[in-house]
C-alpha positions in Angstrom: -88.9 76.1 96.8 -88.2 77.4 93.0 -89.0 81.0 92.3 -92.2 80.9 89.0 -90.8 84.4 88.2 -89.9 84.0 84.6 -91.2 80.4 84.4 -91.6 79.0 81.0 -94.7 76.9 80.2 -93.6 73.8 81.0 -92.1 74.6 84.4 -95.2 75.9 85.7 -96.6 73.0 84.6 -94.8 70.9 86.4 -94.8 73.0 89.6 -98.5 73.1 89.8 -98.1 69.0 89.5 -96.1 68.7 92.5 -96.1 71.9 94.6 -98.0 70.3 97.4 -95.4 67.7 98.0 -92.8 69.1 99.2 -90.2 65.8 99.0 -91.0 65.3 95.6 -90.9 69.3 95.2 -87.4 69.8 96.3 -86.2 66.5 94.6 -87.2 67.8 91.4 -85.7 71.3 92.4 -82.9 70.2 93.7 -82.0 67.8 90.5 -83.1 71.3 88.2 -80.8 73.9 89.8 -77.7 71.5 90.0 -78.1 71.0 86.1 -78.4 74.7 85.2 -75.8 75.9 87.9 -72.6 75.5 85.4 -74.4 78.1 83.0 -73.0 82.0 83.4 -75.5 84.1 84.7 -74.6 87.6 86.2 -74.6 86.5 89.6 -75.7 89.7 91.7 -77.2 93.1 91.0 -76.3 95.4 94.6 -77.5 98.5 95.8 -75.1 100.6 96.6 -76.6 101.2 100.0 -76.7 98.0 100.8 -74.8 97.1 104.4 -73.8 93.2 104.9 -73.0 91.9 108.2 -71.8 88.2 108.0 -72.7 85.7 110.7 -75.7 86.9 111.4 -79.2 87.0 110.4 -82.6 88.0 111.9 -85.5 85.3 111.2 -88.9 85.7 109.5 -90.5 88.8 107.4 -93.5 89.3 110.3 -92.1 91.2 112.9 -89.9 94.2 112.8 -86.3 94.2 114.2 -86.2 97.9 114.2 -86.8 99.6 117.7 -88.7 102.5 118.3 -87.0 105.2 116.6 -84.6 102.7 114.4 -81.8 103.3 117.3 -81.7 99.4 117.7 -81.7 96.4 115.1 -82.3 93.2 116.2 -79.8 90.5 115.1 -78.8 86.5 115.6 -75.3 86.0 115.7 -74.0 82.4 115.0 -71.1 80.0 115.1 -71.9 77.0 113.5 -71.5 76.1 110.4 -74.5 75.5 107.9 -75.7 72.3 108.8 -79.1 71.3 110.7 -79.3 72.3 114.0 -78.9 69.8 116.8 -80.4 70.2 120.0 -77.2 71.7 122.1 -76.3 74.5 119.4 -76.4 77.7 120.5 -77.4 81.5 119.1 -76.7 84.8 120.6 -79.2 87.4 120.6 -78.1 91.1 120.5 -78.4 94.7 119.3 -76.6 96.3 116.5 -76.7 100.3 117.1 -74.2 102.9 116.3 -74.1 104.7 112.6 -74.5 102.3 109.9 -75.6 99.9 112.6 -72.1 98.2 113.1 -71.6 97.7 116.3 -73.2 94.6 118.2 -73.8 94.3 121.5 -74.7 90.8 123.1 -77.6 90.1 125.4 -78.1 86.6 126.1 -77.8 82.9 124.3 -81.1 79.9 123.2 -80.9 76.8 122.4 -84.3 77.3 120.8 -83.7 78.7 116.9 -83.9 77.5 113.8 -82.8 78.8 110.4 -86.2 80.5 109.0 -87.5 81.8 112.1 -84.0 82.6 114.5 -85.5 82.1 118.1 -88.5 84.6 117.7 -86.6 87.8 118.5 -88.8 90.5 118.6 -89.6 93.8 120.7 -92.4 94.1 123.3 -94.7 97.3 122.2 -93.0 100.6 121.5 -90.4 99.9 125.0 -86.6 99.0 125.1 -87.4 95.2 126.2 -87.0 92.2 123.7 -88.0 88.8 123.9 -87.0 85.9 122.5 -87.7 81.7 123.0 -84.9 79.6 125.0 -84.7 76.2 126.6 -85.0 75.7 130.3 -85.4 72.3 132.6 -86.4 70.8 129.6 -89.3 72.8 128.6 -89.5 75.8 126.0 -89.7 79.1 127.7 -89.5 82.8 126.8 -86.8 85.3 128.3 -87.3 88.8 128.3 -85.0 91.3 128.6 -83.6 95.1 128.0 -81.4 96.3 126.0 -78.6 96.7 128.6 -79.3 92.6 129.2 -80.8 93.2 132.1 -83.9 90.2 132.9 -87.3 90.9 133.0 -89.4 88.6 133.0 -89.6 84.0 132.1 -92.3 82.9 130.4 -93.2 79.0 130.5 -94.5 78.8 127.1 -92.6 80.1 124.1 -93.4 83.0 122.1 -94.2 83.2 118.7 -95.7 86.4 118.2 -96.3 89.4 120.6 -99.1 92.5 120.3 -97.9 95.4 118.6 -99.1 97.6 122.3 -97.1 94.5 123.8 -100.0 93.4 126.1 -100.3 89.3 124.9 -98.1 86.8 123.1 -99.1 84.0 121.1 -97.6 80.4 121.7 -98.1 76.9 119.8 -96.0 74.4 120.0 -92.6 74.0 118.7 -91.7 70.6 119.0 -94.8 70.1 116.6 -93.5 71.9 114.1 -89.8 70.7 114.0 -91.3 66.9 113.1 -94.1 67.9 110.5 -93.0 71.6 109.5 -89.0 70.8 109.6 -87.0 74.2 109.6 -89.9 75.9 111.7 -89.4 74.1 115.0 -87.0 73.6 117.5 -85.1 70.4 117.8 -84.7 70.3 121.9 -87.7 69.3 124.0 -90.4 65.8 123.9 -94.5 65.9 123.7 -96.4 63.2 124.3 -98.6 63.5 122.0 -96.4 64.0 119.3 -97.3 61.1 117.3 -101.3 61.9 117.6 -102.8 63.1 114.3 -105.3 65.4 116.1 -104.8 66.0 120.0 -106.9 68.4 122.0 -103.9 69.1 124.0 -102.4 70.8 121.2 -103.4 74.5 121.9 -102.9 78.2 120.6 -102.2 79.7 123.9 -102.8 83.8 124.7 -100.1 84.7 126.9 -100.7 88.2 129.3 -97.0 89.7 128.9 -97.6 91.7 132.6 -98.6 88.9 134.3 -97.3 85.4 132.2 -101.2 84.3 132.8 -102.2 81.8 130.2 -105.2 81.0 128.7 -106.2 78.9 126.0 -108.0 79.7 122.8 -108.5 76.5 121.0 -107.3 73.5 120.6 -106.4 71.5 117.4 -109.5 69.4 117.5 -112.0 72.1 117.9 -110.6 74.0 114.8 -110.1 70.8 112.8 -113.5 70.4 113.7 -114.8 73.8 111.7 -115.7 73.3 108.4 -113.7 70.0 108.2 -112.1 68.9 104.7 -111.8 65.0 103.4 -108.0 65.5 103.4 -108.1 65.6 107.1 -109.0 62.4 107.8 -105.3 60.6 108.8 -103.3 63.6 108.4 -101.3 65.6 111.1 -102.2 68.9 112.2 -100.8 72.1 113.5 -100.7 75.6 114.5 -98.3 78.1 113.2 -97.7 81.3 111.4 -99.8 83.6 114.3 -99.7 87.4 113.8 -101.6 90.5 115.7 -103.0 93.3 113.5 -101.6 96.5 113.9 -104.4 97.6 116.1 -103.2 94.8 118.0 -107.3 94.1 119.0 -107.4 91.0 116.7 -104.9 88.2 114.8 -104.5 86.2 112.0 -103.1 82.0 112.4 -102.4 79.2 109.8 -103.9 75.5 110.8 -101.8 73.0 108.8 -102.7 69.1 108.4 -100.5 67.2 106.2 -100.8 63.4 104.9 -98.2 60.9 104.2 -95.4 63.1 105.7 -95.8 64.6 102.1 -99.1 66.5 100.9 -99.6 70.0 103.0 -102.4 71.9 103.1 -103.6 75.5 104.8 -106.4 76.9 106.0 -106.1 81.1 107.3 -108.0 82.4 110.3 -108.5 85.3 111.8 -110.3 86.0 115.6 -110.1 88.6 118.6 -107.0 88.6 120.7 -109.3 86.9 123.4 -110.4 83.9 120.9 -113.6 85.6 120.2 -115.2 86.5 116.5 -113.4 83.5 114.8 -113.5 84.0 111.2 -112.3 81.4 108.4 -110.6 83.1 105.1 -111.9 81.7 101.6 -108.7 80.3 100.5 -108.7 77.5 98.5 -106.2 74.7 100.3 -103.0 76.9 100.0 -101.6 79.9 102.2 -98.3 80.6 102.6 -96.9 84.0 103.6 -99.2 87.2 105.1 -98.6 90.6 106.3 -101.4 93.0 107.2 -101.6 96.4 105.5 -103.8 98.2 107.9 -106.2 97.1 111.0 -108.6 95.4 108.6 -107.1 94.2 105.4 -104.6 91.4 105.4 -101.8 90.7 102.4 -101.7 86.8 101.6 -99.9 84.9 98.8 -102.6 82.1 98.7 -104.8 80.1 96.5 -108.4 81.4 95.7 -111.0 79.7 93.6 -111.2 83.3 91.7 -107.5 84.0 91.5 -105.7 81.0 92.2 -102.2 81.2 93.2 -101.5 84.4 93.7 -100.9 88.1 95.8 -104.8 88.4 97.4 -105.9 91.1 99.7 -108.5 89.7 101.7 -111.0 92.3 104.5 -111.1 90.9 107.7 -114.1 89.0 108.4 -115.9 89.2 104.8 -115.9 87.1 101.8 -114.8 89.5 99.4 -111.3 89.7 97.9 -109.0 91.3 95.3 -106.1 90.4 93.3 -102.9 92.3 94.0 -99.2 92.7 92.7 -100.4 92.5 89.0 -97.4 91.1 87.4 -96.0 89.3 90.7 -95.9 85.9 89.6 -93.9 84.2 92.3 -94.5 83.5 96.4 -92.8 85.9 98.2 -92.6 87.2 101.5 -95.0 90.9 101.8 -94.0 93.5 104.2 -96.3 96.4 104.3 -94.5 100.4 104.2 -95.4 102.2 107.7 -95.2 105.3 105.8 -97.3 104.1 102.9 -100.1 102.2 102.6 -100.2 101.1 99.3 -96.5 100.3 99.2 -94.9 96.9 100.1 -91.6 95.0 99.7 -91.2 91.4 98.9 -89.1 89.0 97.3 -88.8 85.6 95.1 -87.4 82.4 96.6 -84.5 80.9 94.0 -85.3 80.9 90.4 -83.4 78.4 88.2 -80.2 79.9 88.2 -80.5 80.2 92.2 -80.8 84.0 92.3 -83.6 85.8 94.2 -84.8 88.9 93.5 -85.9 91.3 96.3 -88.7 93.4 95.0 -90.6 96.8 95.7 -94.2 97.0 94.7 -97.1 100.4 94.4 -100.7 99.3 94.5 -101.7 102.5 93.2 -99.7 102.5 90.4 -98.7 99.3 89.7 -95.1 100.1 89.5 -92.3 98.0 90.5 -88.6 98.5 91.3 -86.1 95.5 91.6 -84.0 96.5 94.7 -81.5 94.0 94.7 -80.7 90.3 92.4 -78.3 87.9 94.6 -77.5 84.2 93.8 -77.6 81.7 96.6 -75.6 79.4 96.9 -76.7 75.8 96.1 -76.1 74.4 99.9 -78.2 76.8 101.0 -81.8 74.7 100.6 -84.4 73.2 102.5 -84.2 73.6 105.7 -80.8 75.1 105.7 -82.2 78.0 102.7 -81.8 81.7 103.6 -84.9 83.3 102.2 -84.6 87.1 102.3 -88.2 87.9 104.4 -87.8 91.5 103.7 -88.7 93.8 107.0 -89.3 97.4 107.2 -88.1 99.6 109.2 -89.8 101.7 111.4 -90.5 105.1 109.5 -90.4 103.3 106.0 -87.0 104.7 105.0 -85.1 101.0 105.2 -85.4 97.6 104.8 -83.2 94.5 106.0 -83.1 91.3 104.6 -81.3 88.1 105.3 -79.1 86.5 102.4 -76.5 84.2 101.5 -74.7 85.7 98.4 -71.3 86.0 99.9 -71.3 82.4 100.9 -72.0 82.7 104.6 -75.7 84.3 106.1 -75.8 87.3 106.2 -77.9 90.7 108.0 -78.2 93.0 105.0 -80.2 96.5 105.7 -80.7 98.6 102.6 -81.4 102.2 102.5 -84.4 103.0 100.6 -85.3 106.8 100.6 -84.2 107.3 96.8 -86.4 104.4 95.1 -89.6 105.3 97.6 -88.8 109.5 96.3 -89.0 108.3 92.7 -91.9 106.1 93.6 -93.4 109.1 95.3 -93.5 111.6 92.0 
């Protein structure tokens, strides 16, 4: 995708033309940034702070690689080159800890990851335990373990987003996504009913984390079935994008359809962790990244009839809804402070001269702070891109991001207690 930070007229034009086909999308993109990438730009703008740690990277802006207490950060580390990912390729999971959070311990391997998302690495609750998706007798599963790699616990579905209290998981299916959501699934593993448009054996499952009980929520027919929309009819659907509220009592999940292997479209819902209180968000055929700010409101870069395409803050279970991040003009990635409510980081995918900003944004005020400005390189696109998805830390002091600047990916972390003092006057 192409950053509309600073778009001219005409560009914006144009992206609104073709924004919901994403081959013709890139194409155009692609053809864009190769033309403009011979003209000098100043190439990156660094925090001082700012800690890189090549070969590895963490995965999506919606869960927190922080422990309890920041004395752990989550990582990836690879060896492969940056190509697409074949089924045998392999990632290591660890811990960085130690001052400055250099030194990296190992604690186990998947052949489940893909570039966007790493393997699903998160904590469970407020313990010492991590979890993370692997492949096992030919199914997706989900290891848990400790931080001294001790085994806890197999699940037989994969994981893609775990209660903040660490009671229940949330699990769709991966092999979906990697053929109608490339870069989001994993490339191991065979469904059935893969080529169906629509099959009721497609579920979002609730998975107990004590016990590995499962039970199922819905299926892909029944929500397809809500409310339907004429661009349904002979397109492909699909779960994805699940996340618990803080209070970890309800979550929020994206059902996709798309037609032709080209036009995508997104509908937002919300429900109670046991499938109960379903509740469908008044977007208008585009959602694409969330992050709640508190038990009840929810963060979205979306389309509204109102607003269009932009930053909306939407309450839980009611119609109404406000603009946000006045002067935010291009999708990003929103990550909500701990320490403050009214505070969140995000960033910009590439703009035409392939840089992406990562950005710091006050409700209240209104004020904005660029923390960092680093080009990507150009074979880093696609499936193979290396968004930043900006994640807090635990007490709001930090951030770390993932980027490609110095020609390889990257684990940055960024210390943040300065900007958030000034922010704070």
């Amino acid at each position: 995708m192409i950053s509309i930070w600073h778009m001219p007229g005409f560009e914006r034009t144009i992206y609104n033309l073709i924004k919901k086909n994403p081959r013709l999308k890139n194409k155009v993109r692609d053809a864009y940034q190769l033309a403009l990438s011979l003209y000098p730009v100043r190439e990156s703008v660094i925090n001082q702070t700012m800690e890189v740690r090549k070969g590895y990277f963490f995965g999506f802006h919606d869960k927190i690689p922080w422990s309890s207490g920041n004395r752990y950060l989550l990582a990836n580390k690879f060896s492969i080159p940056n190509r697409k990912i074949t089924p045998d390729d392999k990632l290591t999971v660890g811990i960085f800890s130690g001052e400055g959070y250099r030194d990296f311990k190992p604690l186990g391997e998947t052949k489940s990851f893909n570039w966007q998302q790493g393997c699903m690495l998160q904590w469970v609750g407020d313990s010492d335990e991590l979890i993370y998706n692997d492949y096992d007798n030919g199914q997706h599963v989900a290891i848990r373990t400790d931080v001294n790699g001790n085994s806890i616990r197999k699940y037989d579905l994969p994981v893609a987003a775990v209660s903040p209290d660490g009671k229940y998981g949330l699990s769709y299916s991966f092999v979906r996504l990697a053929r109608y959501a490339p870069g989001y699934g994993y490339e191991n593993g065979h469904e059935d009913d893969l080529l169906l448009p629509c099959p009721s054996s497609q579920r979002l499952n609730l998975v107990n984390m004590l016990t590995g009980d499962v039970k199922i929520l819905f299926t892909l027919e029944q929500i397809a079935g809500i409310s339907p929309d004429p661009s349904m009819h002979n397109a492909f659907h699909y779960f994805t994008h699940a996340l618990f509220a803080p209070s970890s009592r309800r979550f929020v999940f994206f059902h996709r359809w798309i037609r032709d292997m080209n036009y995508v479209n997104t509908r937002m819902f919300s429900c109670d962790h046991d499938g109960n209180n379903l509740f469908l968000f008044p977007t208008n055929g585009m959602v694409s990244h969330i992050g709640w700010k508190n038990q009840s409101q929810l963060l979205a870069y979306c389309s509204t009839e109102k607003f269009g395409d932009a930053y909306t803050l939407f309450e839980d279970q009611s119609p109404s809804y406000t603009k946000k991040g006045e002067g935010l003009k291009s999708d990003g990635h929103p990550s909500y402070s701990p320490a403050r409510p009214d505070l969140f980081v995000t960033d910009t995918y590439p703009d035409r001269f392939r840089l992406i900003t990562l950005k710091l944004f006050d409700e209240h005020t209104g004020l904005q702070r660029e923390l960092a400005r680093l080009k990507s390189p150009l074979q880093f696109r696609d499936e193979l891109r290396c968004d930043f998805h900006p994640r807090w830390n635990r007490d709001g002091t930090a951030v770390c991001f993932d980027s490609a600047h110095t020609g390889i990916r990257s684990l940055c972390t960024l210390d943040l207690k300065t900007e958030i003092k000034e922010f704070n006057k």
